[in-house]
Structure formats: C-alpha cells, structure tokens
ZASEVEX-796667 format. One record per residue (C-alpha): x, y, z; residue in three letters. Coordinates in steps of 0.25 Angstrom, whole numbers, padded with zeros to 4 digits, always signed. Layout:
BEGIN
XYZALA
...
END
This chain:
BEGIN
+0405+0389+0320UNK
+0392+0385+0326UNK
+0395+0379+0338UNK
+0381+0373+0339UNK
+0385+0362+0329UNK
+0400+0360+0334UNK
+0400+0347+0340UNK
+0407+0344+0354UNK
+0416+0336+0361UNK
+0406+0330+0369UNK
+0396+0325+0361UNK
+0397+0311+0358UNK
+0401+0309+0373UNK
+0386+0317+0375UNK
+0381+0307+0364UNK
+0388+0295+0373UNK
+0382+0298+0386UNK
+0368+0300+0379UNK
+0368+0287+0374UNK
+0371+0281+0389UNK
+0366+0288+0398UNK
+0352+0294+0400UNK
+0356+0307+0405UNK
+0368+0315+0400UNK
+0371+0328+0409UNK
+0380+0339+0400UNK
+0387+0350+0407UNK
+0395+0360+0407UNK
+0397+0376+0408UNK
+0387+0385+0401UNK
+0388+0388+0386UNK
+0396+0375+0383UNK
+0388+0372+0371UNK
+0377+0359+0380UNK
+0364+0365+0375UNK
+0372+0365+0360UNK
+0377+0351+0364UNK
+0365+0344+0368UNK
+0355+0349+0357UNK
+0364+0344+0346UNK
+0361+0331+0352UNK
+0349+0325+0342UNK
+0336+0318+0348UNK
+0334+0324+0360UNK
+0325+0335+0365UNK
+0331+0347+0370UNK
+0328+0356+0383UNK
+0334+0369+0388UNK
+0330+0372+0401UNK
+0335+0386+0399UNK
+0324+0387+0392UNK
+0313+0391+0404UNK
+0301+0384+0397UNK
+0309+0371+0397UNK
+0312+0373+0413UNK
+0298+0377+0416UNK
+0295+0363+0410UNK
+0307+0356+0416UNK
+0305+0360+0430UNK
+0287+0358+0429UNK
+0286+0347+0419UNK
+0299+0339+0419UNK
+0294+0329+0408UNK
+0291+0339+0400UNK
+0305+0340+0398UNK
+0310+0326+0400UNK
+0298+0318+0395UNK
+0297+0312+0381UNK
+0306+0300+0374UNK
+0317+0312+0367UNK
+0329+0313+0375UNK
+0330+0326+0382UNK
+0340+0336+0383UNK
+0340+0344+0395UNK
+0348+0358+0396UNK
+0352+0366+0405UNK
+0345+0356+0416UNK
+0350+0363+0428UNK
+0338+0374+0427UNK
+0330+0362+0431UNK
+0337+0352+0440UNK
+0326+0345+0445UNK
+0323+0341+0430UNK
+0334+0332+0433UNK
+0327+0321+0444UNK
+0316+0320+0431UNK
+0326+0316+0423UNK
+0332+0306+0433UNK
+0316+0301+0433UNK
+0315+0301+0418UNK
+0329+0293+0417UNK
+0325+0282+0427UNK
+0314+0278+0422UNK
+0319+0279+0406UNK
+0337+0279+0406UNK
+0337+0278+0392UNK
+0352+0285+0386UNK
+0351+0300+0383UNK
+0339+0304+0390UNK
+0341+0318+0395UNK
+0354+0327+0390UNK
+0357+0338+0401UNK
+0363+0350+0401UNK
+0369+0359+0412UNK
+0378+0372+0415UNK
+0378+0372+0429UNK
+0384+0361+0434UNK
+0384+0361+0447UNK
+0370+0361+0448UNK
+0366+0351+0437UNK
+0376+0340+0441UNK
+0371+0342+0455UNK
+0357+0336+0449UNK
+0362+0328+0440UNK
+0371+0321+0451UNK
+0357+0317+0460UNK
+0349+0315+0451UNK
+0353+0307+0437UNK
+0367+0299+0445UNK
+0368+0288+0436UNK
+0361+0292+0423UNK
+0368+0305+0418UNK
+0380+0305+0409UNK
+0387+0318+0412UNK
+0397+0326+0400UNK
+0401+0340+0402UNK
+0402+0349+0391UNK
+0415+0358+0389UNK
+0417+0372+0382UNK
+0420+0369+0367UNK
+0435+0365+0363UNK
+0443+0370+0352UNK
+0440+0359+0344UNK
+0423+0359+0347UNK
+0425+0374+0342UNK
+0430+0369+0329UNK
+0420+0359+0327UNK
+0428+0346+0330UNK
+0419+0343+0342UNK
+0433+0336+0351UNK
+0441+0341+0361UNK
+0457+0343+0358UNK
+0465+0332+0354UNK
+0466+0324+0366UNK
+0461+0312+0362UNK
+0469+0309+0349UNK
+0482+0312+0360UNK
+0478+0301+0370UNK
+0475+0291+0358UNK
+0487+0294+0355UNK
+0502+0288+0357UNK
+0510+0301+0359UNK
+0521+0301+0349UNK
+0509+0304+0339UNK
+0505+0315+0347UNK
+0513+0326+0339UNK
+0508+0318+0326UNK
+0494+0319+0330UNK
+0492+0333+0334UNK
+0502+0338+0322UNK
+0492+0329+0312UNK
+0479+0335+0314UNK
+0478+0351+0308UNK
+0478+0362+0318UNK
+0478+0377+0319UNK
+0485+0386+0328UNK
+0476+0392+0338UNK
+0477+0405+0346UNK
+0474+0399+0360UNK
+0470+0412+0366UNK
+0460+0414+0358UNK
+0456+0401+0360UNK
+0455+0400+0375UNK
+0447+0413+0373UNK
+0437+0408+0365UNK
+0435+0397+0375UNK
+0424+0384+0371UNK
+0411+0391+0375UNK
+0403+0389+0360UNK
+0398+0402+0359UNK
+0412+0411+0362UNK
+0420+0401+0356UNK
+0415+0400+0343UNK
+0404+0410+0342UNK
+0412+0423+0348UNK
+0421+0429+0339UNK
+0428+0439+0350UNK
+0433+0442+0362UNK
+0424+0453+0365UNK
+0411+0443+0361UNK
+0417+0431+0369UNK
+0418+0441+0381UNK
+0404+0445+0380UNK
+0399+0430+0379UNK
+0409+0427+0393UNK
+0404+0437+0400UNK
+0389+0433+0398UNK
+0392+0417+0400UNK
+0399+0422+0413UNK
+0387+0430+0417UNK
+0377+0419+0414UNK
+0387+0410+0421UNK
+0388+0417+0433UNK
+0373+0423+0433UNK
+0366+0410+0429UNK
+0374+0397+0432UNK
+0379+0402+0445UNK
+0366+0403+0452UNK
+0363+0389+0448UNK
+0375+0386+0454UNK
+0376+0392+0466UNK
+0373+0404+0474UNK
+0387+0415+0469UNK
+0386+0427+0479UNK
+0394+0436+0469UNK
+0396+0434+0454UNK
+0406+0443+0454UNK
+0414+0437+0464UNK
+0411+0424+0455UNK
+0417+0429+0444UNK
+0429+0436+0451UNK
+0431+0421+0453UNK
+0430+0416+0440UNK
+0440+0426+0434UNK
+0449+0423+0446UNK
+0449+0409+0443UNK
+0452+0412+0426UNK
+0464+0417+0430UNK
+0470+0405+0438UNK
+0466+0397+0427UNK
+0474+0383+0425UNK
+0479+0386+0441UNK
+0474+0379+0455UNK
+0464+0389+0459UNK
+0468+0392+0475UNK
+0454+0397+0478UNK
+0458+0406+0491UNK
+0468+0414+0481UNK
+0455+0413+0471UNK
+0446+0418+0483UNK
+0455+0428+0487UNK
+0457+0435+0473UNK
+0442+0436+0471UNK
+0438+0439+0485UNK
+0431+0426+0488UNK
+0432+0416+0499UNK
+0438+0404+0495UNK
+0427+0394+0498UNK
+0416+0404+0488UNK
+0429+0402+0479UNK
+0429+0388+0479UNK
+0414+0388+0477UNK
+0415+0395+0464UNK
+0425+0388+0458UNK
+0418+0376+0460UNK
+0407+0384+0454UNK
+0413+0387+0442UNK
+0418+0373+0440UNK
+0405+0365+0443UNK
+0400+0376+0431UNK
+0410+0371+0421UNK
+0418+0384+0421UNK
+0429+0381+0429UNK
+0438+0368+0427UNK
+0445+0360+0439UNK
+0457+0352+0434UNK
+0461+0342+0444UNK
+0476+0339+0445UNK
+0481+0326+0441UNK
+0486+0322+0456UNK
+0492+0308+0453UNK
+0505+0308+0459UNK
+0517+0300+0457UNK
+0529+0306+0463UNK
+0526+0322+0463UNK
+0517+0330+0472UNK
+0504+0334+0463UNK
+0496+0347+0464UNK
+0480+0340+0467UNK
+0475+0354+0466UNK
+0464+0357+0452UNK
+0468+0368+0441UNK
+0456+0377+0437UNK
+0452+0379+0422UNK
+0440+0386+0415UNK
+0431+0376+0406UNK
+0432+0387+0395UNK
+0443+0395+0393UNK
+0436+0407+0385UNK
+0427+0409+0397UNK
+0440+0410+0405UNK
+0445+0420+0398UNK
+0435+0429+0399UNK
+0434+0427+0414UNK
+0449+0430+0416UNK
+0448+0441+0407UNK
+0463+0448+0402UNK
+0470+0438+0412UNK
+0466+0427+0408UNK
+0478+0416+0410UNK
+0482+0411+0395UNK
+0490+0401+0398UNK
+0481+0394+0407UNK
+0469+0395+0399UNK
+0477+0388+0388UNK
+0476+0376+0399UNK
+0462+0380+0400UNK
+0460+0378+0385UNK
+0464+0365+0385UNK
+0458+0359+0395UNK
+0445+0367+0390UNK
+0448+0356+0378UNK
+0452+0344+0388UNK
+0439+0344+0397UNK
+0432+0342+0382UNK
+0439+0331+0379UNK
+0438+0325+0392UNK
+0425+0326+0395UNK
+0420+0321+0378UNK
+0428+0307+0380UNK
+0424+0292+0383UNK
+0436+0290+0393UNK
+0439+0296+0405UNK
+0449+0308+0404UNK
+0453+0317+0417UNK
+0461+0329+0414UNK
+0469+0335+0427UNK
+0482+0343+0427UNK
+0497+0339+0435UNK
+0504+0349+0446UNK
+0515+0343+0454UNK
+0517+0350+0466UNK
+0531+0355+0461UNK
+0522+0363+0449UNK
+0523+0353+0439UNK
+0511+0354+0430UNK
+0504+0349+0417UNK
+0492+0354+0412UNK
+0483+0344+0409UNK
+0482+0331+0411UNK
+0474+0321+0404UNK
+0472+0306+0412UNK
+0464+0296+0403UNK
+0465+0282+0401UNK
+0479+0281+0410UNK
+0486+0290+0405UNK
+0491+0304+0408UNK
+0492+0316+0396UNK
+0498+0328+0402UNK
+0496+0340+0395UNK
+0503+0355+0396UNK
+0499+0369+0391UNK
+0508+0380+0389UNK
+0504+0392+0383UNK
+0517+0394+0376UNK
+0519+0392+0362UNK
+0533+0388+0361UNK
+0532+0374+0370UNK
+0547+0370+0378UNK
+0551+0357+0383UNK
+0551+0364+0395UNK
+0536+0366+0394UNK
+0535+0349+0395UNK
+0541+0349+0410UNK
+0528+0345+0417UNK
+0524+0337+0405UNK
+0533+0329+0406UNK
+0534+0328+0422UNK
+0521+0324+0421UNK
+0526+0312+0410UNK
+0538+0308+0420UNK
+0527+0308+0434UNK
+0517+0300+0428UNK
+0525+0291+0418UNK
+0519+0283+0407UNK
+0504+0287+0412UNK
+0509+0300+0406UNK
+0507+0302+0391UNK
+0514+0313+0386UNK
+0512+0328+0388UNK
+0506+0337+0380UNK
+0510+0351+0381UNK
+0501+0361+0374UNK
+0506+0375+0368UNK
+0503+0386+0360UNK
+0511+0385+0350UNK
+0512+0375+0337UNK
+0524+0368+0342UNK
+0519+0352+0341UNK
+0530+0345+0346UNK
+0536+0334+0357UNK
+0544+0343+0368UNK
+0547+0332+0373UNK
+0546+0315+0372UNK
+0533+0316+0381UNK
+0529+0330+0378UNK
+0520+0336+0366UNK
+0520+0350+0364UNK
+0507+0352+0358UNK
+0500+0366+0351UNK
+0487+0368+0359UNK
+0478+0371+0347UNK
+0483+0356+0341UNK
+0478+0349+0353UNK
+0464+0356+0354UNK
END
C-alpha cells in the first residue's frame, strides 16, 4: 500500500488549525510522513528548504519565498531560523488564517524560534509515527474514542461487534509506524538496513543542529542502554555508569533525545488520596520498531508491547478537540497500572500484559486503582495477547490488543 495517499490521524486537526490560526508549526521526529502530510494539503505553494536552491533564496531574498497571495508551506524551517522574524513581519501586518504551514525535525532548535518569535500566532500539532490503523488505511488511532463515548457494560458489545483479525504483536512492534519500514520493508534484514541509516542520519545530521555531542558513540551506547529500561524509571547515575558516562552528560542526552521526538517522558499520575505515589517519569520510545533495532536481540517484549500502545495513544491524544493527558499510577508499595488516560473528569486505567491467557489475578492493580480513586474511576481496561474478550471482573475488561488498535 502507497503510504503517500494513506490519510492520517491528524489531518482534519491540521485542516482546524489552518482555518484559525495564521501559522501552524508541525513537528515531530524525522521520517514521520510531514513533507507527505503537508503537500496533500491543496492551494497552497510548497517549499523544501532541503532543497539548497530554496535556502539560498530563503536566507538572501526572504520574499521570495514568503511573498505572493498563495498560502505557503514551509519545510524543514530550521535550516533557516532567521526566516522565521520574516514571517512574524508578514503575519503582522497580513493575520489572515493558514498563511504559512511549517515543518520541523529538530525540535529543540525550531521551537526555540518559534517561542520568540510567532508567540501568539502559531497553532502547534505534533505528528506521531503511523498507528496500526493509519497502516491500514483507516487514517484513526485505536478505539479509544468509541470506549469513552461509551457506558461500560457496552464495552464487551462494542469491541466484539466490529471484525477483527488476530495480530502477531511481535511482528508488529518490529515493524514499528515509520512509513517507509512499516509499510514498504518486507524484511527484517531490509528494515535493519533502513534503521541503521536513519540512526546515522539522526546522529550525524540532527545532532549537530542540536547541540555539540563529543562522541556519537558514547551517544549511541546511551540509546541502547536506555531501549533496554524501556517502560522503567530511568535512574541516570546507574544509566551513566553502565555506559561510562557522567550523570549530568546523561541527563543532557536523554533530554536530547526527548526534545527530538525519540524518546517519550510519561509523567505519573501523582494525585493522592490515601496512598503514597511514585512522582518519578517512565521512559518510552515514539516508535517501537526503531527500538527494536536499537536494543537489538535484547530487546524487552513485554515492555515494548506497552510501548506499542502508547505509540497508538499519543496519536489519538494529540489528533482530538478536548483535552486528553495520558500518565501512568505507582504507589509506593508497587502498585502499578499502565496507562492512565484523564479527560473530561474522568480516569480510564488501562493494563498490558504480555500473556495470552488473562487471570483475575492479572486485574489487582486495576482495580485498586477503581477502589482509590472511586467514581472518577471508570472501569479498567486490561490488554492481552490473547483472543479472550471477556469481564474478569465487574469493573475489569479483559481486552485482545489487536481489537482495540
């Protein structure tokens, strides 16, 4: 399947903020599918500054590039930062909606820009590797939505109502949301070859933009480290010592890797009612496959099933009208769930267990979760391997993976 023509999650949000604001900045990590994104949107004229022609021009003749009545997009705009102060000079004296659409990879350095120089007139959306169901053509995120609309007894009906096949998760996390490896890559071995070069590219190119890395091998020493812990509060002195690294360069890198849409920061849910809460963050990878391939033949299964779903959650997340914060629940005694969702009020826990064979047992946490914070609780959601669709408990739906993405 082409995935220039598969639509995306994102896109009417994108169409939203075009239609209100007069600049919308798009990011994300590199190879997410923005350039794809943003030149299926019609009317408008489109520049790369990749291209070198086109940076020339940016950086000698801004009005070349921004001038005329045809909405601009703008790619890759951190080649040329100080395009952006002529933008914010074209947007005050003309605001009209959807007058510049910018793209970006390396964060840090773009949203430092943006921040001085468009506050108050940028709309801001990041842009995800692809979920399941963007693969497929379907251009959503997993099912969250139709489980929040609806009551929970209706839940079991919902998901059982709507056809789905059994998916080999493993294969799945390995092919990871990256367009190219996920749909265009048939193999292992090809899927290895593209990793390695987007690492490379990642490491030799954005980096520098970035910040000054005195060894990129002592960077990507830290990278695999941190695959490993993935789905664990990262203690950066053990990190630093396994990879040889003081704790403050470790620090600095993570942060590196997070501000490039690499590495995920999931804050914990720290309202307490009666039990001591762990406040620490949990670290995740944006995209599972490229995780994989960082980790290697040690890679953790179970935790990049986690990883797999809340590759899928910060899609759905960040494509919605409300508000919606995702964090995960620790109690100091080691109680923990998951995922949890807040929206709206209310609280939807959500477990993953790579087993295929879900016990009540497995609905513990769940449902201490349900007893600490009462009817602002809905009910758990715990997510398996397995095809077992059923209630383990009153407040507790065991739930196939593949049915919910």
């Amino acid at each position: 399947m082409n995935n220039y023509i598969l639509p995306r999650c994102v896109a009417e949000r994108l169409r939203e903020h075009l239609r209100v604001m007069p600049v919308v900045v798009v990011t994300g990590a590199r190879q997410t599918g923005k350039s794809t994104l943003a030149q299926a949107l019609d009317g408008r004229r489109y520049v790369t500054l990749d291209d070198f022609d086109a940076l020339d021009a940016a950086r000698r003749d801004p009005d070349a590039i921004l001038g005329g009545a045809q909405p601009v997009t703008l790619d890759e705009v951190q080649r040329a930062p100080d395009l952006l102060r002529e933008i914010k000079r074209a947007i005050d004296r003309n605001r009209r909606p959807g007058r510049f659409l910018i793209t970006g990879s390396a964060n840090l350095l773009l949203m430092r820009h943006v921040s001085e120089s468009l506050a108050g007139r940028a709309g801001y959306l990041t842009l995800w590797p692809m979920t399941l169901r963007e693969q497929a053509g379907q251009g959503v995120a997993g099912r969250w939505e139709e489980i929040l609309a609806t009551p929970e007894p209706e839940w079991d009906k919902l998901l059982a109502d709507v056809p789905a096949q059994p998916a080999d998760w493993r294969e799945a996390i390995a092919r990871g949301g990256y367009p190219t490896p996920a749909l265009q890559l048939k193999t292992a071995k090809e899927r290895a070859v593209w990793f390695d070069g987007y690492v490379r590219t990642y490491l030799e190119r954005d980096l520098r933009e970035l910040s000054e890395i005195s060894s990129l091998p002592d960077f990507r020493r830290l990278m695999h480290a941190a695959c490993l812990r993935i789905g664990g509060m990262i203690n950066q002195s053990e990190l630093g010592r396994d990879c040889a690294l003081a704790q403050p360069t470790v620090h600095r890198w993570l942060n590196l890797l997070e501000t490039s849409y690499l590495l995920v920061r999931l804050p914990s849910y720290a309202v307490n009612r009666t039990k001591r809460l762990i406040k620490s963050p949990k670290f995740y990878w944006s995209d599972t496959g490229l995780a994989c391939h960082l980790a290697g033949p040690g890679a953790p299964g179970g935790a990049l099933l986690e990883n797999l779903i809340l590759q899928d959650l910060l899609v759905w997340r960040d494509s919605r009208r409300e508000r919606a914060e995702l964090f995960y629940w620790r109690t100091a005694i080691g109680e923990e769930v998951d995922f949890v969702i807040e929206t709206e009020g209310k609280l939807l826990p959500i477990e993953v267990k790579a087993g295929n064979r879900p016990r009540l047992a497995d609905a513990k946490n769940l449902r201490g979760f349900r007893a600490e914070y009462g009817k602002k609780a809905r009910a758990g959601l715990l997510l398996h391997t397995g095809d077992q669709l059923e209630w383990l408990a009153p407040d507790v739906l065991a739930v196939p993976w593949w049915r919910m993405l």
